[in-house]
C-alpha positions in Angstrom: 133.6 113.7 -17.8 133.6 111.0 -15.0 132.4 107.3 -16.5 129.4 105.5 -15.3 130.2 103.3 -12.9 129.1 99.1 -13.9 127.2 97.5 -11.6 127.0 93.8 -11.7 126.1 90.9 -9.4 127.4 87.4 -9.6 124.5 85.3 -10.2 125.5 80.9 -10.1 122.8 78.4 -11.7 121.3 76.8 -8.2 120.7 73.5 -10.1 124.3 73.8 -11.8 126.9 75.4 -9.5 129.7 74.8 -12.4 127.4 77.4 -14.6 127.7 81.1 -13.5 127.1 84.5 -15.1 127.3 87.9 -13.9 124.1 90.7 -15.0 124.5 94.2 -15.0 122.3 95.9 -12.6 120.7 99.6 -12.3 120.9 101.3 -9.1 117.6 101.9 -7.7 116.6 105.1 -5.5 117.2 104.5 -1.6 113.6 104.6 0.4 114.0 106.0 4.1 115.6 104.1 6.3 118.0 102.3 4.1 122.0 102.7 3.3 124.0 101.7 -0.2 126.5 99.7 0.8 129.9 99.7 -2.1 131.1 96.3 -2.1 135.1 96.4 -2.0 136.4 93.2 -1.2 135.4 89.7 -0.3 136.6 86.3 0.1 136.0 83.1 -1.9 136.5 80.0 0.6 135.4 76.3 0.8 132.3 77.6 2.7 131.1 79.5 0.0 130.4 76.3 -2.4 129.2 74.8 1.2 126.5 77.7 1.1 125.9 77.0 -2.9 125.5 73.3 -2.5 123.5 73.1 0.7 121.9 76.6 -0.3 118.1 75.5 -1.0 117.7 73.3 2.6 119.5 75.3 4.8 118.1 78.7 3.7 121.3 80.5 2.5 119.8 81.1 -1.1 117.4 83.3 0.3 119.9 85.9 1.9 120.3 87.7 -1.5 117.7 86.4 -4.2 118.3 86.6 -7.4 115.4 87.1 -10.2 115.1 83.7 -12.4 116.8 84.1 -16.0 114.7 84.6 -19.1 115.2 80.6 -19.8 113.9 79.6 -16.3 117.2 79.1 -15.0 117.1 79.6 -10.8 119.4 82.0 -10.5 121.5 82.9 -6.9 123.3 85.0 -5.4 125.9 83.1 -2.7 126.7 84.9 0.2 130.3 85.6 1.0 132.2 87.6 3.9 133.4 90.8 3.1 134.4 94.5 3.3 131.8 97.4 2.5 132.1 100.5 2.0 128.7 103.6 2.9 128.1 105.4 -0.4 125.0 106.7 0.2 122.4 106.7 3.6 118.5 108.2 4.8 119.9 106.6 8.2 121.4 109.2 10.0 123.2 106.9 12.5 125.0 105.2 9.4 126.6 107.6 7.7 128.8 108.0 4.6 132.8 107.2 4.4 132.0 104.1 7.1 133.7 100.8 6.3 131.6 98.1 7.3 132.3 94.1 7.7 129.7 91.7 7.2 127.6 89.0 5.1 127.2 90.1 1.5 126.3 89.2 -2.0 129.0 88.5 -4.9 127.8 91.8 -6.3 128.9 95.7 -6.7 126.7 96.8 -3.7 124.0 95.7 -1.2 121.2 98.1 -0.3 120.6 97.5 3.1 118.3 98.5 6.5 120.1 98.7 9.4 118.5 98.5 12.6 119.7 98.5 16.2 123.0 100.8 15.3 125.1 100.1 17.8 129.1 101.4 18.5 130.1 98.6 17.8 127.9 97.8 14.7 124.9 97.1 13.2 121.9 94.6 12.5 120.5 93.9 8.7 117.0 92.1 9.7 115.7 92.6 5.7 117.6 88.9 4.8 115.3 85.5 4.9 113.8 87.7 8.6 116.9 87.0 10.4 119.0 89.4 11.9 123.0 89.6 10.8 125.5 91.3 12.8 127.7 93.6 10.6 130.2 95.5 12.7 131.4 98.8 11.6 135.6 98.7 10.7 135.8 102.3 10.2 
């Protein structure tokens, strides 16, 4: 019998960046319209505590929100630059097996809903009501 996979997200303290925790997550149904994304890879530069540290005035807290901790801590999720892989889709243009590059949380997976599928990629217009580029890598 195959295991249940963990899913988990990376969550920092956005009025501590030195405290950090990760929280298991359930998988929720997809709706139409929208592709699970597996998260495979990322990278972990000086940017990344840029985005932590300036997260609140320059909006990049609210790319991937994170629900506030049962102690009122303000969780977050910081955004990183990564590798992706389609494990499940409703969006027929965006199927499954497709490697995609992009903006992503420290987390397991990212459900997302692509729009303006392209060859040569995709947009994500669900984060803060901006639009993010995420070309396929396939």
């Amino acid at each position: 019998m195959a295991a249940t996979p963990t899913y988990w997200d990376v969550l920092i303290d956005r009025d501590d960046l030195h405290h950090l925790t990760t929280r298991e997550m359930t998988p929720r149904p997809l709706a139409d319209g929208e592709a699970r994304l597996q998260i495979s890879a990322f990278g972990l530069t000086a940017n990344n505590i840029t985005y932590a540290a300036f997260g609140d005035s320059i909006g990049y807290w609210g790319f991937f929100p994170a629900e506030p901790g049962e102690d009122g801590t303000k969780w977050g999720r910081t955004p990183v630059w990564g590798f992706a892989d389609v494990v499940e889709s409703t969006v027929g243009a965006l199927e499954v097996g497709q490697r995609v590059y992009g903006y992503l949380p420290m987390s397991t997976e990212l459900i997302i809903q692509p729009a303006r599928i392209s060859e040569s990629g995709f947009f994500e217009s669900t984060r803060c009501g901006r639009s993010c580029e995420v070309p396929r890598t396939e």
